[in-house]
C-alpha positions as CSV (number, residue, x, y, z in Angstrom):
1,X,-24.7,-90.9,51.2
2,X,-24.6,-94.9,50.6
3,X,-27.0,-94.5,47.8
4,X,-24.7,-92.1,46.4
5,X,-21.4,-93.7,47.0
6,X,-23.3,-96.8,45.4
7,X,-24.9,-95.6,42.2
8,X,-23.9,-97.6,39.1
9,X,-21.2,-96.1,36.9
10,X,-22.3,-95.8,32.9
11,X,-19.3,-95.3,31.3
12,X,-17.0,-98.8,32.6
13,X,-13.4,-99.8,31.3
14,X,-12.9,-103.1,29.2
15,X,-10.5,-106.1,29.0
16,X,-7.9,-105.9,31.9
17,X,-9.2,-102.4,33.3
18,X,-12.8,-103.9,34.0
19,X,-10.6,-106.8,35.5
20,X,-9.0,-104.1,37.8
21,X,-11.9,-102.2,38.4
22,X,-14.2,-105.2,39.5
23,X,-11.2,-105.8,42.6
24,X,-11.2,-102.5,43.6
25,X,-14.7,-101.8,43.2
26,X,-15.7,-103.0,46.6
27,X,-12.8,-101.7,48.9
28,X,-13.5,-98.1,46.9
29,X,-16.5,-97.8,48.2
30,X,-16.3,-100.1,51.5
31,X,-13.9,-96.9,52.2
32,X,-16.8,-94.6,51.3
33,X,-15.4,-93.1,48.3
34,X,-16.8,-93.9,44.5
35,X,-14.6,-95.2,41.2
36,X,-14.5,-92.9,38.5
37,X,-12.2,-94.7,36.1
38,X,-9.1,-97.0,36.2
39,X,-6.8,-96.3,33.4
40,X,-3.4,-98.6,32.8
41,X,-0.8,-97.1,30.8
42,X,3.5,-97.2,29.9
43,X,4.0,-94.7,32.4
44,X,7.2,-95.2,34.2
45,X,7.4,-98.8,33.4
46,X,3.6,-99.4,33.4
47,X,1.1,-97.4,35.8
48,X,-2.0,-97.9,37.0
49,X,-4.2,-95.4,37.7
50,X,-7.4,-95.5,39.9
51,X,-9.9,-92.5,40.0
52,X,-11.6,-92.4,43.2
53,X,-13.5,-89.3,44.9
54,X,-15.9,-88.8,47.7
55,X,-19.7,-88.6,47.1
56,X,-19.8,-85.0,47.3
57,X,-17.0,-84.8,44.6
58,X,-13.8,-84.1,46.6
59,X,-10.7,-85.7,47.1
60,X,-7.9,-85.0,49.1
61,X,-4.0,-86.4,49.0
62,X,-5.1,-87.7,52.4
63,X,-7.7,-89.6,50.9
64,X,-5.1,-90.7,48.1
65,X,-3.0,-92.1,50.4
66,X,-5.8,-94.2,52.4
67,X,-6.9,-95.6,49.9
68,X,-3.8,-96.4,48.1
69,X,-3.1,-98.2,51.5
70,X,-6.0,-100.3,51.6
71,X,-5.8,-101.0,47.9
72,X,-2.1,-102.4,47.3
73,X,-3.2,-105.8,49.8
74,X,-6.3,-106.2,47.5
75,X,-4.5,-105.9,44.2
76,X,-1.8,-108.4,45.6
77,X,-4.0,-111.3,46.6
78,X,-5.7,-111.0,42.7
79,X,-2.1,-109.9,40.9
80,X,-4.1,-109.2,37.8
81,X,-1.1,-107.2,36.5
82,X,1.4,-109.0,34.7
83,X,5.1,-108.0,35.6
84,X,5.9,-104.6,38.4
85,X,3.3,-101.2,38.3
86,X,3.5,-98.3,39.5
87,X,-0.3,-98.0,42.1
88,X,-1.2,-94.3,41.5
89,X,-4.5,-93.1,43.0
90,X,-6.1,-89.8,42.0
91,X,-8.9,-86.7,41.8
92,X,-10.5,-87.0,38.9
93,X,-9.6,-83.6,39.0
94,X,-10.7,-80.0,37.3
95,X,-11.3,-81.8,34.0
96,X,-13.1,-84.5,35.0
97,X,-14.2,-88.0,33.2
98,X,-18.1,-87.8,33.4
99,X,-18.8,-91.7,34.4
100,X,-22.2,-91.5,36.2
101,X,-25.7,-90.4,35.9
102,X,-25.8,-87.7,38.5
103,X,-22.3,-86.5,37.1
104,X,-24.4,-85.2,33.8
105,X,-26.9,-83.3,36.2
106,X,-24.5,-82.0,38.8
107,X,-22.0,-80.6,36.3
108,X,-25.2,-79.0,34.2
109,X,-24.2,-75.5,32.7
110,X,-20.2,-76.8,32.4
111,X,-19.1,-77.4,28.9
112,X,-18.3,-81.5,28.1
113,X,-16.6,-83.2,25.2
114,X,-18.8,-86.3,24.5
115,X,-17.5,-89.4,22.2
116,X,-20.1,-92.1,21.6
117,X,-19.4,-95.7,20.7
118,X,-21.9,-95.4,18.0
119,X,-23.0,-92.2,15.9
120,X,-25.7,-90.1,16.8
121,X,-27.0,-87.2,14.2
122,X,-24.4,-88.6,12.0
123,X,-21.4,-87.7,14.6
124,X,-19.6,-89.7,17.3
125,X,-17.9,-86.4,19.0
126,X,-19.9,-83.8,20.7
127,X,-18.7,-80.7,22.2
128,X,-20.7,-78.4,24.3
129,X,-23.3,-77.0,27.7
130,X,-24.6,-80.3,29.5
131,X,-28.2,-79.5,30.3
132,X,-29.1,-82.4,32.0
133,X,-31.1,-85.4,31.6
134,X,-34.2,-86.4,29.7
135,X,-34.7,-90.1,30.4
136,X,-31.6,-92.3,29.4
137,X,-30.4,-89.5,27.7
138,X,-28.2,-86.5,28.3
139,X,-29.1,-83.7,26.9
140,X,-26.5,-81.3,25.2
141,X,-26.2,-77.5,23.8
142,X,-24.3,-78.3,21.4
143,X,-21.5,-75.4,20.3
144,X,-21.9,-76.2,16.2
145,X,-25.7,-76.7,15.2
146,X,-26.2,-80.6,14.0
147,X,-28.5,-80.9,11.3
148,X,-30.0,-77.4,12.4
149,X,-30.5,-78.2,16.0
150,X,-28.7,-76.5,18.9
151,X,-29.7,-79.0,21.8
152,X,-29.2,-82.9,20.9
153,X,-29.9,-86.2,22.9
154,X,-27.0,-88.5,23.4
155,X,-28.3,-92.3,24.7
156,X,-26.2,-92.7,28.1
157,X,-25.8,-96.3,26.9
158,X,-23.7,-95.5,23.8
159,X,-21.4,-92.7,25.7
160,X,-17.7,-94.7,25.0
161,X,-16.1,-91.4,27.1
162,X,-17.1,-87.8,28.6
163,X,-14.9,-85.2,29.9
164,X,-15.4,-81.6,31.8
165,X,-13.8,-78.9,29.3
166,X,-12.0,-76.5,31.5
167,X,-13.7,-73.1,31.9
168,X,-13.0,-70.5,33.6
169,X,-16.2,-71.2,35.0
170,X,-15.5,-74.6,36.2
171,X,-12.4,-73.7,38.1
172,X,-14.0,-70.8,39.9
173,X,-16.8,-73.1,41.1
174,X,-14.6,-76.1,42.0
175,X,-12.0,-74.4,43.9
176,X,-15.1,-72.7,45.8
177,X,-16.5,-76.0,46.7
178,X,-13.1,-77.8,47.8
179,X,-13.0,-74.5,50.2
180,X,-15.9,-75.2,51.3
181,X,-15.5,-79.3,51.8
182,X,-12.2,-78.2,53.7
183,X,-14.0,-75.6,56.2
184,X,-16.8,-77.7,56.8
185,X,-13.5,-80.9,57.6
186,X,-11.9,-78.0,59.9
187,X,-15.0,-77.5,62.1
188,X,-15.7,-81.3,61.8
189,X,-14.8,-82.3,65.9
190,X,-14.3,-86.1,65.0
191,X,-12.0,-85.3,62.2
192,X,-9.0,-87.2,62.7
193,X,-5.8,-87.5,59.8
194,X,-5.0,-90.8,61.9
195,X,-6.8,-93.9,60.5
196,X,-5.7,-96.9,62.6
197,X,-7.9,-98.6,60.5
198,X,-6.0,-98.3,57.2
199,X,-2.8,-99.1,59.0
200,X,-0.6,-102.4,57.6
């Protein structure tokens, strides 16, 4: 589970969001969840968003709220916001950014949009069934033929943003594995929803 909770993210945030993102990188995952993305935006005044999720995917408003805890001290001793935000911590949710290696092979068989920071095949947008990886590379069925081929490469190094499309499919599978995360919490004995630890 460390090695998971730990694995690099290959699709990273720039200018102030990678600011952001390197303070709340280690209290993320000293809490045991992983970052998916941190996003800032005019929302409400100005809102920042951090995209957090346990190893195994899931997220609950209980884990929202623990971490949002943990993270306003953190943010507060670095203030690299200018002026008030709003601190909003979510799921990545149904739809969600694709940001790390085993993202591409866990979601395999779900459609993705893809937008590169360079072209590939002549295109930077991509639209289609993630088949995996092959090397530094995820592999794509793509739903319009490029150049006469249904499956391309895109390098993971060049991916600028990826996103789950929602299916049908998708939904049926995640809701079936958050009711499965929540029975297997339920018949957890040392699950507790009080975390002295978090507490201010």
């Amino acid at each position: 589970m460390a090695e998971e909770s730990s694995e690099p993210r290959i699709v990273t945030e720039s200018g102030l969001e990678a600011r952001v993102a390197h303070i709340v990188e280690p209290t993320v995952s000293g809490l045991g969840y992983r970052l998916v993305r941190i996003k800032l935006s005019a929302m409400n005044g100005q809102t920042l968003q951090v995209m957090a999720e346990r190893p195994d995917g899931t997220m609950t408003v209980e884990d929202c709220e623990r971490l949002s805890r943990d993270l306003s001290p953190a943010l507060d001793v670095d203030d690299p916001i200018d002026g008030a935000y709003h601190l909003e911590v979510s799921s990545p949710g149904i739809d969600r950014p694709l940001v790390r290696r085993s993202d591409f092979e866990r979601y395999a068989g779900h459609v993705a949009k893809v937008e590169l920071i360079r072209p590939a095949n002549g295109r930077k947008r991509f639209r289609g069934a993630l088949a995996g990886l092959e090397g530094d590379a995820a592999r794509i069925a793509v739903d319009k033929p490029v150049d006469g081929e249904t499956t391309v490469l895109l390098p993971l190094a060049d991916i600028a943003e990826a996103k789950l499309v929602l299916t049908d499919e998708l939904i049926r599978e995640t809701l079936a594995a958050e009711k499965h995360a929540a029975a297997a919490t339920d018949e957890d004995p040392n699950n507790t929803d009080a975390d002295p630890a978090s507490a201010h």
